[in-house]
Structures are given as C-alpha cells and as structure tokens.
C-alpha positions as CSV (number, residue, x, y, z in Angstrom):
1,X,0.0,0.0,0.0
2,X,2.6,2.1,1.0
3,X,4.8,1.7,-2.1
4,X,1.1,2.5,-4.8
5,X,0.9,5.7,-2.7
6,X,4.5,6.7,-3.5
7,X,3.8,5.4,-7.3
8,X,1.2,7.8,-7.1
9,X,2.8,11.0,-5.4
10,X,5.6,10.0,-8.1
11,X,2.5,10.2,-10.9
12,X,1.3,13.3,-9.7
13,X,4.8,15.1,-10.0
14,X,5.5,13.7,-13.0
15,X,2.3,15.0,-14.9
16,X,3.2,18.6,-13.1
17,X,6.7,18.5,-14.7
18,X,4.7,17.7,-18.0
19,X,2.3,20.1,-17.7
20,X,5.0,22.9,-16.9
21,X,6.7,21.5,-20.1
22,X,3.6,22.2,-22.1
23,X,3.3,25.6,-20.5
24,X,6.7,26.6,-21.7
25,X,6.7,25.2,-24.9
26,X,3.3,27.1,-24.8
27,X,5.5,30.4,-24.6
28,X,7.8,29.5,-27.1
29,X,5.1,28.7,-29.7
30,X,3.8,32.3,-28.6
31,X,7.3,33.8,-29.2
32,X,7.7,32.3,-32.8
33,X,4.2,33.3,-33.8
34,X,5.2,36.9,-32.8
35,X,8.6,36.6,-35.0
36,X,6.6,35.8,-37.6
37,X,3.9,38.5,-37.5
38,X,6.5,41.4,-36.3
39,X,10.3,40.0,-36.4
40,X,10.3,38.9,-39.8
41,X,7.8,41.3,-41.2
42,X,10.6,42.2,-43.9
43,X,10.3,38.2,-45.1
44,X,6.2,38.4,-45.2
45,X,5.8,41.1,-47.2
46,X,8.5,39.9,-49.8
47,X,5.8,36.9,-50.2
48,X,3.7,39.3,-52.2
49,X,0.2,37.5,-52.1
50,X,1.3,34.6,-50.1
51,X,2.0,37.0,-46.9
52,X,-2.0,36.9,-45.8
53,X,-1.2,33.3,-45.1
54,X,1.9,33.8,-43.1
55,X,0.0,36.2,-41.0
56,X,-2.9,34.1,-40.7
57,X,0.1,31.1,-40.1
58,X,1.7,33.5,-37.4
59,X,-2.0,34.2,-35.3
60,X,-2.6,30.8,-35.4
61,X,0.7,29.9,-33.5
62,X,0.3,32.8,-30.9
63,X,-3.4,31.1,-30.2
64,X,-1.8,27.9,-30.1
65,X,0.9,28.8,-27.4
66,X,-1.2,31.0,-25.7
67,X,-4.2,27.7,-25.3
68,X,-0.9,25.6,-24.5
69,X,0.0,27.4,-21.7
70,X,-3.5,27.9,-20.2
71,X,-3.8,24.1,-20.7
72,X,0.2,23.6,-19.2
73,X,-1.1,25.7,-16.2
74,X,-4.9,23.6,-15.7
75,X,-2.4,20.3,-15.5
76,X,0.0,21.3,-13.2
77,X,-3.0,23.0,-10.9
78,X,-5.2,19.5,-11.3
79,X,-2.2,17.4,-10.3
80,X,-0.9,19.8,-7.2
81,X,-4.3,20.2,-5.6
82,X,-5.7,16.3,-6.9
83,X,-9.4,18.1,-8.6
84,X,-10.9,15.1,-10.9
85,X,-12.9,17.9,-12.8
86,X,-9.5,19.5,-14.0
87,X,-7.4,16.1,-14.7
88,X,-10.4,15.1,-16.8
89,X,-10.5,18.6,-18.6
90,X,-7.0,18.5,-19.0
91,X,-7.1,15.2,-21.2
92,X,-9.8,16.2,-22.9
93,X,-8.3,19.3,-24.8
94,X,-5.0,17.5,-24.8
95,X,-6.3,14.6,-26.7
96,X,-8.3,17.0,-29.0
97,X,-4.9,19.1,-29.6
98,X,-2.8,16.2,-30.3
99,X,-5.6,14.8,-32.9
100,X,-5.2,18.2,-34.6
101,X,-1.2,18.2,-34.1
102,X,-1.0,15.1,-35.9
103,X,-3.4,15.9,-38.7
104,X,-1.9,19.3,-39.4
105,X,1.7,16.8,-39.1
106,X,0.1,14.6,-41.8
107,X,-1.4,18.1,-44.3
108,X,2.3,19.5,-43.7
109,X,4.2,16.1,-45.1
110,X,1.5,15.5,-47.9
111,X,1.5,19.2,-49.3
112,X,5.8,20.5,-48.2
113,X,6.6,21.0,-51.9
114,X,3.8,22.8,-53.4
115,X,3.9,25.2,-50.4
116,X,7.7,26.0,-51.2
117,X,7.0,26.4,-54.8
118,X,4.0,28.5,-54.0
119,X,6.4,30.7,-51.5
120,X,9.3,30.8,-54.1
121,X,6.5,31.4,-57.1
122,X,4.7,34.5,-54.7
123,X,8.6,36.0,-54.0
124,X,9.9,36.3,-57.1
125,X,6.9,37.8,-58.9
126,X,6.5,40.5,-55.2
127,X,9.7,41.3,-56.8
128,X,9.3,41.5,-60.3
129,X,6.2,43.0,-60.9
130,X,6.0,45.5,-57.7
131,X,9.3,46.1,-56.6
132,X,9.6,50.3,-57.2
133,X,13.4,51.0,-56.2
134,X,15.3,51.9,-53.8
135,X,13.4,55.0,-52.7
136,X,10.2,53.4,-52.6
137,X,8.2,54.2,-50.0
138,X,5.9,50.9,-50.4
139,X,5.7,47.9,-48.0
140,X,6.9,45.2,-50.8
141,X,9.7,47.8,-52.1
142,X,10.8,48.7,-48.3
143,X,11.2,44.7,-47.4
144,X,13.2,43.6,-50.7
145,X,15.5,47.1,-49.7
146,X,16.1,45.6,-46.5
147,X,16.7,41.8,-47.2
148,X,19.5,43.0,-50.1
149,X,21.3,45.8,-47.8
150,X,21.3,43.6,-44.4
151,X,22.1,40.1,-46.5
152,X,24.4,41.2,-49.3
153,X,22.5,40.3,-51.7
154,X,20.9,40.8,-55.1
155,X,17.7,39.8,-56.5
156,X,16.1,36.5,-55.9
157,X,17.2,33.4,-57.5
158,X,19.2,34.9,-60.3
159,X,20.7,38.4,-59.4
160,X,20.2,41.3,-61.7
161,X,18.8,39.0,-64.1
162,X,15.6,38.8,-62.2
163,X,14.9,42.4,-62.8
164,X,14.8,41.9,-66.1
165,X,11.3,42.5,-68.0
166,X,10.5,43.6,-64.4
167,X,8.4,46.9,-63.2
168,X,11.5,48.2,-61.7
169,X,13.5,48.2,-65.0
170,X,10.4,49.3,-67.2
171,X,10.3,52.7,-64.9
172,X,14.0,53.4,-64.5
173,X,15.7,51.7,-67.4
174,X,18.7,50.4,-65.1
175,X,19.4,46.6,-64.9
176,X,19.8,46.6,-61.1
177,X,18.6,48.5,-57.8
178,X,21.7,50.6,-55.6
179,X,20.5,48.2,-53.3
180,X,22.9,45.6,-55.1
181,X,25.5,47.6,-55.0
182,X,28.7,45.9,-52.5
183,X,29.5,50.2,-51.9
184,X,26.1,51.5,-51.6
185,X,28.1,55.2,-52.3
186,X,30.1,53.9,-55.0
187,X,29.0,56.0,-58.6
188,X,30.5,53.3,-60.4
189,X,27.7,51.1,-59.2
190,X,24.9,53.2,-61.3
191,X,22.4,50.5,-62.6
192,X,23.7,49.5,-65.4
193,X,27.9,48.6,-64.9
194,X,27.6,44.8,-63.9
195,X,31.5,44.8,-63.5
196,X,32.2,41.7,-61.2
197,X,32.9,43.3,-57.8
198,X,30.4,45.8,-58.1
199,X,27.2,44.3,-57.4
200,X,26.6,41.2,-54.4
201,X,26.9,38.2,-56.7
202,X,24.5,35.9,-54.3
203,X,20.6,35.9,-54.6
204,X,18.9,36.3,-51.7
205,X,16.6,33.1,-52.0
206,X,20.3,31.3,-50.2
207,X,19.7,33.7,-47.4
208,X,15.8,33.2,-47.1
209,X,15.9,29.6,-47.4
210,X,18.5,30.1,-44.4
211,X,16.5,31.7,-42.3
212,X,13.2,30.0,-42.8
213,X,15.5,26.7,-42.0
214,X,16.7,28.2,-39.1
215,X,13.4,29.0,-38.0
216,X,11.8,25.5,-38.8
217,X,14.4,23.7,-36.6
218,X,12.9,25.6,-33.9
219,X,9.3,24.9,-34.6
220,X,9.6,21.7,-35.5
221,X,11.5,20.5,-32.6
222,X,8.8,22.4,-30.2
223,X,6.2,20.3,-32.3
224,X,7.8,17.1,-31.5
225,X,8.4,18.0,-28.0
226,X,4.9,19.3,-27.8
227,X,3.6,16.2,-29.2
228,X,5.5,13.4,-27.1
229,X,4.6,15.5,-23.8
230,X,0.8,15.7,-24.9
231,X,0.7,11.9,-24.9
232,X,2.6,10.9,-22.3
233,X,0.5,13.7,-20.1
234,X,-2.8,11.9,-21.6
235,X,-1.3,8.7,-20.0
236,X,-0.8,9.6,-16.5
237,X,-3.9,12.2,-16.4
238,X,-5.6,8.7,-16.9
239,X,-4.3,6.9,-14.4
240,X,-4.4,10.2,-12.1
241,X,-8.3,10.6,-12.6
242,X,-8.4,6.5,-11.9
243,X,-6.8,6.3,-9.1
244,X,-8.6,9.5,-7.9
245,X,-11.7,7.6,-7.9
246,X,-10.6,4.8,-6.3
247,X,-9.2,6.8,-3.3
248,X,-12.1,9.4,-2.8
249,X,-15.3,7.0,-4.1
C-alpha cells in the first residue's frame, strides 16, 4: 500500500513536470508566432500574395501557445491540488490538440513542396512586378530594400537577371537596384555597370531559405516536443483521474 501511494505521489509530479513543459513550450510557440507577425515582417511582405497566409500562419501559432500554456497551467494545478474535474479537462483538450497536431503533421508532409514552390513562385513575382526602387516608400519595395542591404544580396534566384522584364527596369531603365551595390556610395555602381565586384553576386533566395530553415528547426522541434509530452500527459492524467476515484469514491 505504501509503495502505490509513493507510485502515485511520483505520478502526480510527474504530470506537473509535464504540464509545466507544455506551459513553456506554450510560450515559445507564442514567441515564434510573434517573429513571424513582427520580427520577420521584412520576409512576409516579400511573399507578395502569399504574406495573408503567413500572417494568418503566425495568429494561429500565438493562439496555439497562448491555449498551450492555459492548458500547461490547468495540468500542473489539477495534479498539485488532486481536482478530478480539471485532470479530466485536461485530457480532454489535450487529446483534442494532439488529434489536430498530428493531422496538421500529416497536411504539412502531404502538401511541403507545393507550399515551397507557391512561396518561391509569390517572391519572385513581389519582386518583379512590384518592386519600385530603392526610394520606394511601399511595404513590398521597403522589405526587398532591407533583405539586399542587411544580407548582401541581389535579386532572388538569379541576381540582376531577375529584374529583367521587371516593373523596376520598365520605370527606371537600369538593370539593377543601388540596393545591389557591395558600396552602396560607389557612382561606379549606377544600374547598369555589372563589372564583377560591383554588385553582391549571391541571390537572396540562399539567405531566405537560411533563415526559414533556421526557423523551422525551432518549430519543428517544439512540435515534436509538444507532441510526445501531450501523450505521455494523456497517459498519467488517466491513471491520475483512476486512481482519484478509487481513493475518494
């Protein structure tokens, strides 16, 4: 008898530690939602028509981190003070979370490449047809601006060839932005000199890629975690809510 009711005392920490697990991977799902809607604003608008997803992408993590935490916070209370009511509503939304989790997973694996072609198809053409210059004044202009001056870079996939045909080069009739320029004060650097040296001979997709990557480690290693701590939480809320029963009725 004695050694159950140290099982269970063991049980009832346990699901706290997992529950406070949940609650900070709750934040950090929070966090990256916030990158995405204000850190990486600069990346979004690039996206020309695909950025309405990525913000509707970047709400839908801050919703998801802030429910997590709530939910982190509802398990570790439930275990501490031993309330069937809260243990039972605790595996509840967590078993309706990981169902989602794993079918959101499963829509992610089936439909990766079309999303990345859609994202590299929605870039280049923010670029080509609405990209204004350096001076622009526009959301789309201002982020491509940015991305080339902080990453060294030029164009998307194909340097100064992808302003080619574009809006940019009908208006101004220069083959490249000052935004390309390795000396942004160099005169020899006017638009149209594509001397090697002159101009940032990588594209920026390299540098996007990068940082989406970057970004993906973290989110998809919160998922995971997320995910294995969601069903081992189900597990002993279980047994928690059982052996609740047994003790009180």
């Amino acid at each position: 008898m004695s050694r159950l009711h140290h099982l269970y005392g063991l049980l009832r920490y346990l699901m706290m530690l997992l529950s406070g697990i949940i609650f900070v991977s709750g934040i950090v799902l929070f966090g990256l939602g916030v990158w995405i809607r204000y850190g990486a604003a600069t990346f979004v608008q690039v996206m020309g028509s695909f950025s309405a997803q990525l913000v509707t992408i970047s709400y839908v993590c801050m919703c998801l981190g802030a429910i997590l935490s709530l939910l982190g916070f509802i398990g570790c209370y439930g275990a501490w003070s031993e309330n069937r009511c809260l243990i039972m509503l605790y595996f509840f939304i967590v078993s309706m979370m990981f169902a989602a989790e794993v079918t959101g997973v499963i829509f992610i694996l089936v439909y990766k490449d079309l999303v990345v072609v859609t994202i590299r198809g929605a870039s280049k053409d923010s670029l080509r047809m609405s990209y204004m210059g350096p001076t622009a004044a526009d959301p789309i202009s201002t982020a491509w601006n940015t991305i080339m001056v902080h990453y060294k870079c030029c164009g998307f996939d194909n340097s100064t060839a992808d302003f080619t045909n574009s809006v940019f080069s009908a208006n101004t009739g220069l083959l490249y932005p000052k935004t390309c320029c390795v000396d942004l004060t160099s005169t020899a650097c006017d638009g149209l000199d594509t001397t090697q040296g002159l101009i940032h001979p990588k594209s920026c997709i390299t540098k996007l890629i990068n940082v989406i990557q970057d970004q993906s480690v973290i989110f998809g290693s919160t998922a995971s975690g997320i995910c294995v701590m969601e069903l081992a939480s189900m597990m002993v809320s279980v047994v928690l809510f059982v052996r609740l029963g047994n003790t009180y009725y």
